[in-house]
C-alpha atoms as a printed R data frame, in Angstrom:
    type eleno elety resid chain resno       x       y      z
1   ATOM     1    CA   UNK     A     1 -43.632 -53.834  8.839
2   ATOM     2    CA   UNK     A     2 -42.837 -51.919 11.664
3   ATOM     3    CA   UNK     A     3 -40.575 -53.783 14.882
4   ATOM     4    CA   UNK     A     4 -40.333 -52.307 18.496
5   ATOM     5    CA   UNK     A     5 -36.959 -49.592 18.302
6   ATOM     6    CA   UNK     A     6 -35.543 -50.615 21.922
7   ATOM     7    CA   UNK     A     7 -35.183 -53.583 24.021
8   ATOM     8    CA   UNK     A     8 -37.455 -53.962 26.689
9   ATOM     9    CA   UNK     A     9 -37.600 -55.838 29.933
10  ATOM    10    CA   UNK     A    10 -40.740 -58.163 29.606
11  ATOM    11    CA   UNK     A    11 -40.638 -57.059 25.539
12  ATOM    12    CA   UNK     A    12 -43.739 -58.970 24.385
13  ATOM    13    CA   UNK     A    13 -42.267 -60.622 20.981
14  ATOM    14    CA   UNK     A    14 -42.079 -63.839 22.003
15  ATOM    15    CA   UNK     A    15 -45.511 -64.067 23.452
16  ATOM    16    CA   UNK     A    16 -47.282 -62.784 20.436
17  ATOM    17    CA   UNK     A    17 -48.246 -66.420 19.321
18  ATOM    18    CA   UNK     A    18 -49.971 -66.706 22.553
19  ATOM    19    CA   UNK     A    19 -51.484 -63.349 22.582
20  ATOM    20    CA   UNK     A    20 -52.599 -63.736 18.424
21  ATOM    21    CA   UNK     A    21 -54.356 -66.601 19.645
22  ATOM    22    CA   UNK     A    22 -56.578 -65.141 22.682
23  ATOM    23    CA   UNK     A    23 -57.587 -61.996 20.604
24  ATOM    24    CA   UNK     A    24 -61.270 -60.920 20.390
25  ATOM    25    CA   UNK     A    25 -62.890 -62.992 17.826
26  ATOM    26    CA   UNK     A    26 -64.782 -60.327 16.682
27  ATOM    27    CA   UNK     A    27 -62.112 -57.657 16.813
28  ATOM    28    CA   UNK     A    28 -62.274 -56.392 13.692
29  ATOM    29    CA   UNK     A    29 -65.360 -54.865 15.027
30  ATOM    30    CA   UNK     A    30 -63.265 -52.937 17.585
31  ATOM    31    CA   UNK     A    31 -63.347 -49.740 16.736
32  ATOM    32    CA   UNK     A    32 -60.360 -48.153 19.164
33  ATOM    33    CA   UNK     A    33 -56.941 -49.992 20.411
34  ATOM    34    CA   UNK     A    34 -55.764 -48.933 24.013
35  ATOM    35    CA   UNK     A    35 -52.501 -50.105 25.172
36  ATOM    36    CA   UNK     A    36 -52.177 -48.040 28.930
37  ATOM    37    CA   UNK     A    37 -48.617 -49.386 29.313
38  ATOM    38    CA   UNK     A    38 -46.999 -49.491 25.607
39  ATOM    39    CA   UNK     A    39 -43.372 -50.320 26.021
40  ATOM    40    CA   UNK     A    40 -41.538 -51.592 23.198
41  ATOM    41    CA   UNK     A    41 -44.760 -51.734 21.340
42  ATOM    42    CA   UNK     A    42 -44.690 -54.907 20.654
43  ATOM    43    CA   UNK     A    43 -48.514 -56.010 20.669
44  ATOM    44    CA   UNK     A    44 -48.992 -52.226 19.274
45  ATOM    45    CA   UNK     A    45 -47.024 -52.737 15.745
46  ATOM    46    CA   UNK     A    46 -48.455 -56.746 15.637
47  ATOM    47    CA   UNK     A    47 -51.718 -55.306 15.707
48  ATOM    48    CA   UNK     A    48 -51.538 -52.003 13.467
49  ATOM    49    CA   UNK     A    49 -50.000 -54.240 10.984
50  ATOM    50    CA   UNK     A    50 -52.473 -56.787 10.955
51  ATOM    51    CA   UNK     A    51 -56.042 -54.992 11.942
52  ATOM    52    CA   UNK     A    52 -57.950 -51.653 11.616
53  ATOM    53    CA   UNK     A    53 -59.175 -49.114 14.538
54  ATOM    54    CA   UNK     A    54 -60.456 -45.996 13.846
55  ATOM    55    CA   UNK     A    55 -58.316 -44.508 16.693
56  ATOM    56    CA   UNK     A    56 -55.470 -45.762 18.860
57  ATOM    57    CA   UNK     A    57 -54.677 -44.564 22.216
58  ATOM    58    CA   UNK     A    58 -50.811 -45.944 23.711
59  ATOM    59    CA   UNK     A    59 -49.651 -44.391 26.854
60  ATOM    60    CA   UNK     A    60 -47.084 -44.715 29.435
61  ATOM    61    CA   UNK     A    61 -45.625 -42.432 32.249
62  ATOM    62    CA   UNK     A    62 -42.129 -42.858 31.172
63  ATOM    63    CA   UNK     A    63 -41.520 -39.454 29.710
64  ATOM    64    CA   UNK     A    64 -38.402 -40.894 27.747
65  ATOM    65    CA   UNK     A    65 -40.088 -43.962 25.947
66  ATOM    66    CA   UNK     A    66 -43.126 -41.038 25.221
67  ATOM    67    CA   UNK     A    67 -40.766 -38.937 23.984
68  ATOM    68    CA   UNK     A    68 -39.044 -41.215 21.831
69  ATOM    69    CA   UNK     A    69 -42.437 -42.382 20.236
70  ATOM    70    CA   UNK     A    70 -43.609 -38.914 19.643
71  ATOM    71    CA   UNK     A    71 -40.350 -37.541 18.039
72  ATOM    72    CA   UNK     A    72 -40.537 -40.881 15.604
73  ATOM    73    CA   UNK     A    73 -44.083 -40.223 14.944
74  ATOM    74    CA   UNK     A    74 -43.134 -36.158 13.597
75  ATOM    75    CA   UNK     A    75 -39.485 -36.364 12.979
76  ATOM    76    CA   UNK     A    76 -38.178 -39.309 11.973
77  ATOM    77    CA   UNK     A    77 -35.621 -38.794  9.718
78  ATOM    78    CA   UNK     A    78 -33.836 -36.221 11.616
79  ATOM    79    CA   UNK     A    79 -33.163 -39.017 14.597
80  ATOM    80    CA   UNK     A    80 -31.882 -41.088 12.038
81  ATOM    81    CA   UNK     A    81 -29.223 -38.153 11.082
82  ATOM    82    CA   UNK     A    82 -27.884 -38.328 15.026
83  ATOM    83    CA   UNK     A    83 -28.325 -41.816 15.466
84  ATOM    84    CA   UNK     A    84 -26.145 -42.436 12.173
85  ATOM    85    CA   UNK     A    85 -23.458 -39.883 13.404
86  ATOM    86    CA   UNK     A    86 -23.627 -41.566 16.838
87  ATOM    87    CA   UNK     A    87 -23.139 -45.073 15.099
88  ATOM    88    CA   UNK     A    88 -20.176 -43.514 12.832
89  ATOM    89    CA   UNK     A    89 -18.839 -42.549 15.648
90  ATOM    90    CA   UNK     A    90 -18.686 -45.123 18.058
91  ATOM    91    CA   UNK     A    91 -14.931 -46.513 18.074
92  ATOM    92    CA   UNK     A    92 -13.873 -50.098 17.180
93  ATOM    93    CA   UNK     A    93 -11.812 -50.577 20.567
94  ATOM    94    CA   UNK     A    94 -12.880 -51.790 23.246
95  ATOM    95    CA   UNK     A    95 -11.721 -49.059 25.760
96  ATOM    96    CA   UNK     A    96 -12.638 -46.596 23.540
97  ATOM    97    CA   UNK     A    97 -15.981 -47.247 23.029
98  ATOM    98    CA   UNK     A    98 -16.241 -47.709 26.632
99  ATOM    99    CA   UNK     A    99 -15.315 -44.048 27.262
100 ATOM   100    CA   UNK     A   100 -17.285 -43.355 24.597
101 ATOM   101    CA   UNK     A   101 -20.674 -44.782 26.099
102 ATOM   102    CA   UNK     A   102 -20.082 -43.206 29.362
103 ATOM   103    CA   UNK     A   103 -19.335 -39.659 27.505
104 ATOM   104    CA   UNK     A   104 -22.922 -39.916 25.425
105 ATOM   105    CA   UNK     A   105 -24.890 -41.468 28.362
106 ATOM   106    CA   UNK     A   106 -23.296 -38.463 31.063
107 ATOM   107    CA   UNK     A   107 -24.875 -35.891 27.806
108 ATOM   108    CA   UNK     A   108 -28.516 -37.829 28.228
109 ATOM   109    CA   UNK     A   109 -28.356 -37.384 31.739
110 ATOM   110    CA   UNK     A   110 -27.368 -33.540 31.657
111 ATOM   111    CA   UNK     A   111 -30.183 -32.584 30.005
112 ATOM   112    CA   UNK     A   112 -32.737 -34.638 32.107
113 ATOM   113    CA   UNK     A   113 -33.819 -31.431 34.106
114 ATOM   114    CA   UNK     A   114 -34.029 -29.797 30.770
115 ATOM   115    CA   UNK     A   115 -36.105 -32.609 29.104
116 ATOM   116    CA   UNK     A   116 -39.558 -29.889 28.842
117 ATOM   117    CA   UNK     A   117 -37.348 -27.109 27.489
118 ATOM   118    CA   UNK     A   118 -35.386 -29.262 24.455
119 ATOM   119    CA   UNK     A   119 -35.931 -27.724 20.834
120 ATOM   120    CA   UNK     A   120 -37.364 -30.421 18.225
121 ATOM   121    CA   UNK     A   121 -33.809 -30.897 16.939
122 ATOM   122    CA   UNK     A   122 -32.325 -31.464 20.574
123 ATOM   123    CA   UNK     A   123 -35.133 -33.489 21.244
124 ATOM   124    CA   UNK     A   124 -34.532 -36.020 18.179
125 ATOM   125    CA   UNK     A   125 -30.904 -36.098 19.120
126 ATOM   126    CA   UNK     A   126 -32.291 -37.258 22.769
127 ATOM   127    CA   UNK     A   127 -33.901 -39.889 20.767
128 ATOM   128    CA   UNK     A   128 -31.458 -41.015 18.839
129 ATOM   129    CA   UNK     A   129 -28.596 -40.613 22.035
130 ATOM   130    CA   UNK     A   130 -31.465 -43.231 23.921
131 ATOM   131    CA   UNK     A   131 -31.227 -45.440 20.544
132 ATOM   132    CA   UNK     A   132 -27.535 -45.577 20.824
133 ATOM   133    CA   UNK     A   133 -27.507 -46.094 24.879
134 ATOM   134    CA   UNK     A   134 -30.145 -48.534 24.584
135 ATOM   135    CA   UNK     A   135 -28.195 -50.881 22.095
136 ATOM   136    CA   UNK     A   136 -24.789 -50.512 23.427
137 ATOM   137    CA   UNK     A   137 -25.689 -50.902 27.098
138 ATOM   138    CA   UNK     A   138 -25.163 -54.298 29.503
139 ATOM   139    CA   UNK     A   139 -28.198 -56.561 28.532
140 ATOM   140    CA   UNK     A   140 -29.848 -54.063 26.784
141 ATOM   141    CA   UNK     A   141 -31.810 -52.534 29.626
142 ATOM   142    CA   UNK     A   142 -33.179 -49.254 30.410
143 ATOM   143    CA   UNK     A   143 -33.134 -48.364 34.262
144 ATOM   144    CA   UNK     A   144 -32.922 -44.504 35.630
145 ATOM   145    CA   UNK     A   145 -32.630 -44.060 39.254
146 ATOM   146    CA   UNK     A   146 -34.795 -41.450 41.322
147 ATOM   147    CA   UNK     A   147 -33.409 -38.624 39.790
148 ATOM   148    CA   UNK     A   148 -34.369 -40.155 36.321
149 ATOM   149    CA   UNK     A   149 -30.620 -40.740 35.172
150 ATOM   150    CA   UNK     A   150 -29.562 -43.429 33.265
151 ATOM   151    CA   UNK     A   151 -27.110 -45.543 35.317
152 ATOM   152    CA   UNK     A   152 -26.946 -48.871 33.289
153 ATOM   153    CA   UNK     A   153 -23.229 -49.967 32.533
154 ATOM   154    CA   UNK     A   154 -21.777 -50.454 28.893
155 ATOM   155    CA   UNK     A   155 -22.288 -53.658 27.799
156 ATOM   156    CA   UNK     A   156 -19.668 -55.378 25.357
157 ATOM   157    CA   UNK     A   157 -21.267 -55.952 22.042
158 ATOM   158    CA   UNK     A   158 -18.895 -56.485 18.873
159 ATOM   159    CA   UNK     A   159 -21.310 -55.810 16.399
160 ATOM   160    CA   UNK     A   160 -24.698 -53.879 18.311
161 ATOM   161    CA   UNK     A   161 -28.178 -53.882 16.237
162 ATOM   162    CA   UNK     A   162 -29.086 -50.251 15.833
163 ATOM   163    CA   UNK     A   163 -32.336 -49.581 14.017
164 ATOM   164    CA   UNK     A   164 -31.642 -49.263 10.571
165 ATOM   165    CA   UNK     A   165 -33.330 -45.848  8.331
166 ATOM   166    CA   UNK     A   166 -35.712 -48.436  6.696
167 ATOM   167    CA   UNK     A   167 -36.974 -49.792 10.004
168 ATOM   168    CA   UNK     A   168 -37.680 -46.169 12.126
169 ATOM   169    CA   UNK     A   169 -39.080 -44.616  8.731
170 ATOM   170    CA   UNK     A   170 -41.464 -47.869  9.557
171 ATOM   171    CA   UNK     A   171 -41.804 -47.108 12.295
172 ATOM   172    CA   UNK     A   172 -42.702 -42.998 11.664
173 ATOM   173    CA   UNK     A   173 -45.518 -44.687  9.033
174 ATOM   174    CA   UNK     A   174 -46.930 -46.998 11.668
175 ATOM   175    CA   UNK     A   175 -47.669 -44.130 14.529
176 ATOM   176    CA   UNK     A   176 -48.924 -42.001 11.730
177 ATOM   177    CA   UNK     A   177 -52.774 -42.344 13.611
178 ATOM   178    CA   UNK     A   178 -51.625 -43.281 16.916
179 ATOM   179    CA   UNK     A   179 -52.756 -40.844 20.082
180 ATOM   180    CA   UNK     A   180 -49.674 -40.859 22.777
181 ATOM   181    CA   UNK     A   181 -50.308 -39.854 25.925
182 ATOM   182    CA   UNK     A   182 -47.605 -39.389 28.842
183 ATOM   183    CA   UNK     A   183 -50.193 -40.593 31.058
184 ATOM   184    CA   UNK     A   184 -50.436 -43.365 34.283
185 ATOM   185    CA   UNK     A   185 -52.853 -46.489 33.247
186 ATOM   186    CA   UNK     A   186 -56.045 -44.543 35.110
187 ATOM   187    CA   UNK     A   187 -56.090 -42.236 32.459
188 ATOM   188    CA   UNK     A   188 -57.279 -44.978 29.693
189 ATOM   189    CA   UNK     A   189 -60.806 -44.824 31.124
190 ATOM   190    CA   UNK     A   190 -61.531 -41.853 28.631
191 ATOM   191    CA   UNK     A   191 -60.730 -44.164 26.146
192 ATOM   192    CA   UNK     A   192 -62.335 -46.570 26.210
193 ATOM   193    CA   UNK     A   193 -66.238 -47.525 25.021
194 ATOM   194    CA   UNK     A   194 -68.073 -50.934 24.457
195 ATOM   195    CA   UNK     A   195 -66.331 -51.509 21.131
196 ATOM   196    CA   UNK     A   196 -62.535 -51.127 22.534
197 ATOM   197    CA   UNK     A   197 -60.428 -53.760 23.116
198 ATOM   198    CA   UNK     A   198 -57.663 -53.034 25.713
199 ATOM   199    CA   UNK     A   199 -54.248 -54.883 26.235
200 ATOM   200    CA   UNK     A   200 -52.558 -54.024 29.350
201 ATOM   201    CA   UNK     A   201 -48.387 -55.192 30.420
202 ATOM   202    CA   UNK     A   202 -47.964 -53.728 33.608
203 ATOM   203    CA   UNK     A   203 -44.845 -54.122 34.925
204 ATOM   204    CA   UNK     A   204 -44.666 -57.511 36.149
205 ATOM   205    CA   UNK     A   205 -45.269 -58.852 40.272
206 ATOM   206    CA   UNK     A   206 -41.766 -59.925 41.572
207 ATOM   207    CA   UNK     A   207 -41.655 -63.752 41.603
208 ATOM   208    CA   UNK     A   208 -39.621 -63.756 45.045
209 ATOM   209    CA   UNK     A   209 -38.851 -61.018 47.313
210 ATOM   210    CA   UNK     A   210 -35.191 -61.154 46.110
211 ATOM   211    CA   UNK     A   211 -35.711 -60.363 42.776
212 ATOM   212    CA   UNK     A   212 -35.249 -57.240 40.795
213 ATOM   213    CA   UNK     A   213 -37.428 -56.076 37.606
214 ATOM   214    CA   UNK     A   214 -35.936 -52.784 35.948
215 ATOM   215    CA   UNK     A   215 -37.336 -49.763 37.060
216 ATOM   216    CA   UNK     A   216 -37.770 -48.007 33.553
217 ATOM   217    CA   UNK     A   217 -39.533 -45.051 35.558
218 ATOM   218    CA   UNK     A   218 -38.674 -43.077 38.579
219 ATOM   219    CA   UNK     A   219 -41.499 -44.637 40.575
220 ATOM   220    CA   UNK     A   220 -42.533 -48.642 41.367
221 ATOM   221    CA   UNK     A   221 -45.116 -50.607 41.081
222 ATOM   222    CA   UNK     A   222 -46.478 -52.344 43.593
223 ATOM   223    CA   UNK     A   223 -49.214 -54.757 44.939
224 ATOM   224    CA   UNK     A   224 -50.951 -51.768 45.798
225 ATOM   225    CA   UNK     A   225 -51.118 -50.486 41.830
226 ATOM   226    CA   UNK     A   226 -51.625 -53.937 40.901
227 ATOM   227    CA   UNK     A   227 -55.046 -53.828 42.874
228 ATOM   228    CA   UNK     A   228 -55.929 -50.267 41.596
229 ATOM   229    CA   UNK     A   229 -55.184 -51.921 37.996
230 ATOM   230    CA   UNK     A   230 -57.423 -54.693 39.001
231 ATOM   231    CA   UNK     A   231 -60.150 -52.125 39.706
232 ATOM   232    CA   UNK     A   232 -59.972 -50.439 36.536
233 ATOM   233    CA   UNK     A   233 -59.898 -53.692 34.736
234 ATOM   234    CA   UNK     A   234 -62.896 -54.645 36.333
235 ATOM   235    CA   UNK     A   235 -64.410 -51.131 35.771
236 ATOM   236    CA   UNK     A   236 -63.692 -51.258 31.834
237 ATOM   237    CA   UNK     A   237 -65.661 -55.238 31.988
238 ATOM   238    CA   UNK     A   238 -68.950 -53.046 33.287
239 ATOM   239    CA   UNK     A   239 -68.517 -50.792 30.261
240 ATOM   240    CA   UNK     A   240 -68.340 -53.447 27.906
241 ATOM   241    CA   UNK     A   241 -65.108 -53.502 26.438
242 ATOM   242    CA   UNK     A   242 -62.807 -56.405 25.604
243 ATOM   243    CA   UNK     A   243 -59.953 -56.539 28.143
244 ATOM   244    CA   UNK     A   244 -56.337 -58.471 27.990
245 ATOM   245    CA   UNK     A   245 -53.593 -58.218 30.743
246 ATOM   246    CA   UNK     A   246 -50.383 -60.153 30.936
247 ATOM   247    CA   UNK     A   247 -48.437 -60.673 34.320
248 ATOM   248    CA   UNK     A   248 -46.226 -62.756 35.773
249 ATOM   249    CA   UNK     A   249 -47.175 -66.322 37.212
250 ATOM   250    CA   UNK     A   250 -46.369 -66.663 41.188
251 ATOM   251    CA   UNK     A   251 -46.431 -70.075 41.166
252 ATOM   252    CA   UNK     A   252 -43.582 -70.461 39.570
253 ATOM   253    CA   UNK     A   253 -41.365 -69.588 42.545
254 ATOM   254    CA   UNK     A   254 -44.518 -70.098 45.367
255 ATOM   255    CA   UNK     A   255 -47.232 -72.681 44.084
256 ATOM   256    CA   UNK     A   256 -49.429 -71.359 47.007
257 ATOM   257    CA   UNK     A   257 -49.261 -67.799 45.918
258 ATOM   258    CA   UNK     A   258 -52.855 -67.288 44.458
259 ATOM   259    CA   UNK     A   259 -52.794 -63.653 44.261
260 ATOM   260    CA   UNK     A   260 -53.492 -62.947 41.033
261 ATOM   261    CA   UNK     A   261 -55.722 -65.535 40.547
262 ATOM   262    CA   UNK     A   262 -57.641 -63.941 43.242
263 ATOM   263    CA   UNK     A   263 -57.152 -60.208 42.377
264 ATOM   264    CA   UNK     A   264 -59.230 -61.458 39.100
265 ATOM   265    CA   UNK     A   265 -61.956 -63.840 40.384
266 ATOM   266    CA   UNK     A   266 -64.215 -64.208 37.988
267 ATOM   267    CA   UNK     A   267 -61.743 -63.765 34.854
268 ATOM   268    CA   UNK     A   268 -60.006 -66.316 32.632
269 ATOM   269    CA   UNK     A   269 -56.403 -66.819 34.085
270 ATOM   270    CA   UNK     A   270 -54.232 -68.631 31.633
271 ATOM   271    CA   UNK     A   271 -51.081 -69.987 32.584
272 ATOM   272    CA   UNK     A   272 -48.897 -69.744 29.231
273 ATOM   273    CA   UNK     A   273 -45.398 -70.842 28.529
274 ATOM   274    CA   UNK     A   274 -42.824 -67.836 28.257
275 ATOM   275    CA   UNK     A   275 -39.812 -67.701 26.050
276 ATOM   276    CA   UNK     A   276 -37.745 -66.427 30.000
277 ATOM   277    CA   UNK     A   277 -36.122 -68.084 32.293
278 ATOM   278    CA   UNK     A   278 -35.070 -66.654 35.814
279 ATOM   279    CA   UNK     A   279 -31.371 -66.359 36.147
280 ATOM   280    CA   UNK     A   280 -30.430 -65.297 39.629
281 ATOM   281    CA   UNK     A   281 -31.357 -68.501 41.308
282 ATOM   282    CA   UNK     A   282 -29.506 -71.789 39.743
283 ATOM   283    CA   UNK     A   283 -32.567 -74.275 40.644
284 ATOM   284    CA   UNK     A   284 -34.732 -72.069 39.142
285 ATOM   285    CA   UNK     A   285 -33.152 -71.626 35.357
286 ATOM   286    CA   UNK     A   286 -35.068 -72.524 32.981
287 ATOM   287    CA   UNK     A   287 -38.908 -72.337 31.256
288 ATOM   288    CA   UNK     A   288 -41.250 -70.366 33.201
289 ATOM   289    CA   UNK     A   289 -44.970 -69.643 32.796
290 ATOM   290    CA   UNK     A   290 -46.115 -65.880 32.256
291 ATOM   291    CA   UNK     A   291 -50.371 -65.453 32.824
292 ATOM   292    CA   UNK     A   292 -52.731 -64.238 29.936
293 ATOM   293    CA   UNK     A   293 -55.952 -62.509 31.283
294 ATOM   294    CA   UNK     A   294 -59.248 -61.834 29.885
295 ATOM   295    CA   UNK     A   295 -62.726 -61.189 30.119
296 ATOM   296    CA   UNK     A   296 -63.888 -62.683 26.802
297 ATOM   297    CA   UNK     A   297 -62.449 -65.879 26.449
């Protein structure tokens, strides 16, 4: 059964439960699966494992994470060949692994401005070099900065979880019917029909004006994109098809702070408890609620 291959901020696995439970009841009549912001993929693999759809459409306009799904889907084995050396490798010492990080993760960001002009082999070493970065960095995170460099720090794992052959050759099998598109959300329209369902993870609102959610892309995503995502949800209702979006839950940090509640008037908001807790602000540690949308439910 295939997993999600990297860590991701707002990774969906421990919502599943909650998002199992809210699915279409009749979505084994769904004939196409659209996820418009894939991620880690983790709604993606729960569902090709455990449903049907004559086609599947995942997208994102992260050119890395598309990358690394479309060089899985075709060449599998040959990341595992550079990810293996990279894991062979990596030193036992502590400073030594540390220059070692920076030395792959300066490679990775040489070759950003010649991402479109990478042979297949290059391009699977990419993959494999964003494997190793991703697993061996602080907290797991991926964050680029404007000029789409990687700039997280090495973290200071003693024994880091790379993806193991067995679980990318999953992986490979799973995409095997998959669509990928390096594409913004908008795009998903052409997609879509009466018998779709839809899941959408935007990057999540800020709960306070102080906090920070990675930027896994050169751009951000604001109120304003949460609105024009609003409008396209509302535009996919009028064509029929079954529609799920996850967010995060204002109230947590501003109980008067309606604004998704408002942005989808009309729509079941759940409030749903989330495996989190926000860190940065001592009186605020702890469980959180994340918010499930829908307009079937």
């Amino acid at each position: 059964m295939a997993r999600p291959f990297l860590k991701w901020a707002g990774g969906k696995r421990q919502m599943l439960p909650e998002i199992q439970a809210r699915l279409p009841a009749d979505i084994e009549q769904c004939t196409t699966y659209v996820e418009p912001f894939v991620g880690a993929g983790a709604v993606l693999f729960h569902l090709l494992e455990n449903y049907e759809f004559e086609n599947v459409h995942i997208a994102d306009i992260n050119p890395e994470l598309i990358l690394c799904y479309r060089t899985l889907q075709s060449s599998a084995p040959v990341v595992i060949t550079h990810l293996q050396a990279l894991v062979k490798a990596y030193p036992s010492d502590t400073e030594e692994r540390k220059d070692f990080y920076y030395a792959v993760r300066q490679e990775w960001n040489d070759s950003v401005p010649l991402l479109n002009e990478l042979s297949n082999d290059d391009q699977a070493l990419r993959v494999a070099q964003t494997l190793f970065l991703n697993k061996t960095c602080f907290n797991g995170l991926f964050r680029v900065n404007r000029k789409g460099e990687f700039n997280v720090p090495t973290g200071r794992y003693v024994n880091p979880s790379f993806p193991t052959e067995e679980a990318l050759l999953e992986v490979q099998e799973a995409l095997q019917d998959v669509t990928i598109h390096l594409a913004s959300f908008e795009k998903c329209i052409e997609w879509v029909d009466e018998k779709t369902f839809v899941y959408f993870d935007p990057p999540y609102r800020p709960l306070s004006d102080t906090s920070h959610f990675v930027s896994y892309s050169k751009g951000q995503f604001n109120d304003v994109d949460q609105k024009h995502l609003a409008e396209l949800f509302f535009a996919l209702d009028k064509v029929g098809a079954r529609l799920m979006l996850s967010n995060s839950d204002p109230t947590n940090t501003n109980p008067g702070d309606k604004f998704f509640f408002e942005l989808y008037s009309g729509f079941q908001v759940d409030r749903v408890n989330a495996n989190r807790s926000i860190n940065s602000v001592p009186e605020l540690r702890g469980p959180i609620t994340e918010l499930l949308i829908g307009n079937y439910w």
